[in-house]
C-alpha positions in Angstrom: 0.0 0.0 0.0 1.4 3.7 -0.3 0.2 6.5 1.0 -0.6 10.3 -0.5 -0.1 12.3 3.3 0.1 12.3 6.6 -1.5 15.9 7.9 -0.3 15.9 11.8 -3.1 18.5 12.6 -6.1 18.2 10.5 -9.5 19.7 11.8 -11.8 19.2 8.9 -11.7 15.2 9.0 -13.6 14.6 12.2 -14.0 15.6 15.5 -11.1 18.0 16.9 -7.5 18.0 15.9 -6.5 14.5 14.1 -3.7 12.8 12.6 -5.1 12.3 9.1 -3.8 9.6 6.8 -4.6 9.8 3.3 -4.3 6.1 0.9 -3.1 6.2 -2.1 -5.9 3.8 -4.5 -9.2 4.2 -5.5 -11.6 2.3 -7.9 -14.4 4.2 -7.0 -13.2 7.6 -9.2 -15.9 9.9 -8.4 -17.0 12.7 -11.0 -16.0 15.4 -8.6 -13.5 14.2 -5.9 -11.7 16.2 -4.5 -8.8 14.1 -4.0 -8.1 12.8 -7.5 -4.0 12.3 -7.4 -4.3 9.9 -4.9 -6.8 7.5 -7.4 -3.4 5.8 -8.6 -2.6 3.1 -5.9 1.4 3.8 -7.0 1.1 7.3 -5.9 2.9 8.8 -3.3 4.9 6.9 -0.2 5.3 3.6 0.6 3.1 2.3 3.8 5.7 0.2 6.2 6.3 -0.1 10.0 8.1 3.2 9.7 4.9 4.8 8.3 3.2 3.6 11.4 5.3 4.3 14.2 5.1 7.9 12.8 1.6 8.0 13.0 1.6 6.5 16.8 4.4 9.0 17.3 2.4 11.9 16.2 -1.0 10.8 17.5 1.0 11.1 21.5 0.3 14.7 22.1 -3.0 14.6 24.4 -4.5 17.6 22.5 -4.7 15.0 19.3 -8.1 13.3 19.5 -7.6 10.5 17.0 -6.6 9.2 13.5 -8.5 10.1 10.7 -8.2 7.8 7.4 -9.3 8.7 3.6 -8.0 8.5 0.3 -7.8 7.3 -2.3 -9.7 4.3 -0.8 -8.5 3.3 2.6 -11.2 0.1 2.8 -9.8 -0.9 -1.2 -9.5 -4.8 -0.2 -6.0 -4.1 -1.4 -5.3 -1.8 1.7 -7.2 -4.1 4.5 -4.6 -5.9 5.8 -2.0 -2.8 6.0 -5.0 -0.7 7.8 -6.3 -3.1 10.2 -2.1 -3.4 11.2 -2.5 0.1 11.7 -5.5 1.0 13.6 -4.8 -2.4 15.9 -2.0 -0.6 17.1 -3.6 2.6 17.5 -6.3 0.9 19.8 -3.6 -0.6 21.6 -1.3 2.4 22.3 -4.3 5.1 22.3 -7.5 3.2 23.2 -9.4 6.4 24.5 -8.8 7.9 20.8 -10.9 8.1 18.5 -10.5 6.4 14.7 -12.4 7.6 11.7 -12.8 6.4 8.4 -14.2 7.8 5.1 -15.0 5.3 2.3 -16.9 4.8 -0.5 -18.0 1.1 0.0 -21.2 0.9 2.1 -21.5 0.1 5.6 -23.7 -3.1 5.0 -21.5 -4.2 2.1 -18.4 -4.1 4.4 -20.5 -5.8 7.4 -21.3 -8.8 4.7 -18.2 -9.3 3.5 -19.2 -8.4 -0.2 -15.9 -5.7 -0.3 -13.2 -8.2 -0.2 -13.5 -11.6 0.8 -11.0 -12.4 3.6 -13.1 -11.2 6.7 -10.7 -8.5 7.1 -13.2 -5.4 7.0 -15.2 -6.9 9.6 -11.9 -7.2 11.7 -11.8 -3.3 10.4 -15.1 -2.4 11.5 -14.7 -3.6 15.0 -11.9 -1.6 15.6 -13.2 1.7 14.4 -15.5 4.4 16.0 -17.0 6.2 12.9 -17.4 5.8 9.7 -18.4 8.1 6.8 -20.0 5.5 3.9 -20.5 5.9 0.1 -19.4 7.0 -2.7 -18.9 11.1 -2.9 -21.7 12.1 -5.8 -20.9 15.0 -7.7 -25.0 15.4 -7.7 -25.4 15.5 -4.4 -22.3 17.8 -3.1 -23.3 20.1 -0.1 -20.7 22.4 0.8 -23.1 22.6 4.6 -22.7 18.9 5.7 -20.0 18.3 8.6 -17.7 16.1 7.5 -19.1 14.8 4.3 -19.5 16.0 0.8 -22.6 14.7 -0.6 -26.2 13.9 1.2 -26.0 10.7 0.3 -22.8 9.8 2.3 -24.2 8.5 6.3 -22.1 9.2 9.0 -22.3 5.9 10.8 -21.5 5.1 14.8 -19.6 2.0 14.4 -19.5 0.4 17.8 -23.6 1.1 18.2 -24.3 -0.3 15.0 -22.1 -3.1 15.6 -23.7 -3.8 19.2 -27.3 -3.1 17.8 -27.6 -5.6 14.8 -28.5 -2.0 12.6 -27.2 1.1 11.1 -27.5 3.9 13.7 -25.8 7.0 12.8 -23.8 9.5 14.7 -25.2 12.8 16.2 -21.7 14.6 17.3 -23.0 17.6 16.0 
């Protein structure tokens, strides 16, 4: 996997001041994305334990509320394994932290096991606290939204959904 950026203090990416890791890869090429450089999975910096320890590193600061991760396509079945190394490490180091993540697969798709087919977004899913689903649609872009940039896209509680057996989205704000 490589990587397009690390942003040490990002604010716009969830709540408060993040550690933001953008993936280099995405199928999903949406008409309108804002991110478009990053589409080419050989883009940018390799991902390796080095990568990592500089994100635990830089998530130490107690002002830092979590890790924020978009792309590209962070949740690409391509990227699984490398992300789930991550965020486990997180949890383990920082388990009062938050960790977000914006993809364009769907919640329920990920949850079935119809992105990939290793079990490794499950695995994924358990380990995160919100997650902002779907594809970005050009159609549907509000500029108004907190921390989206179409309608369409749900800002889903992970851990309530997981624990309730349905989709039960966050109300942070």
């Amino acid at each position: 996997m490589n990587y397009a950026t690390i942003k040490k203090n990002d604010v716009a990416n969830g709540i408060g001041v993040r550690v933001s890791l953008f993936v280099s890869g995405c199928s999903h090429r949406c008409k309108g994305c804002f991110n478009q450089e990053a589409w080419d999975y050989q883009y940018g910096n390799r991902f390796d334990q080095e990568t990592i320890q500089f994100i635990i590193d830089s998530l130490a600061p107690s002002y830092i509320k979590g890790l924020s991760l978009l792309g590209g396509e962070p949740l690409d079945p391509a990227h699984q394994k490398d992300i789930l190394s991550l965020i486990t490490e997180v949890k383990e180091k920082y388990p009062n932290k938050s960790i977000w993540c914006y993809t364009g697969y769907l919640y329920e798709d990920l949850l079935s096991n119809r992105v990939g087919n290793s079990g490794l977004a499950i695995d994924i899913l358990e380990k995160i606290d919100i997650l902002v689903d779907g594809k970005f649609d050009e159609d549907l872009k509000d500029i108004r939204l907190n921390f989206r940039g179409s309608s369409n896209q749900r800002i889903i509680d992970v851990q309530a959904s997981l624990s309730q057996n349905k989709i039960i989205l966050w109300e942070g704000m």
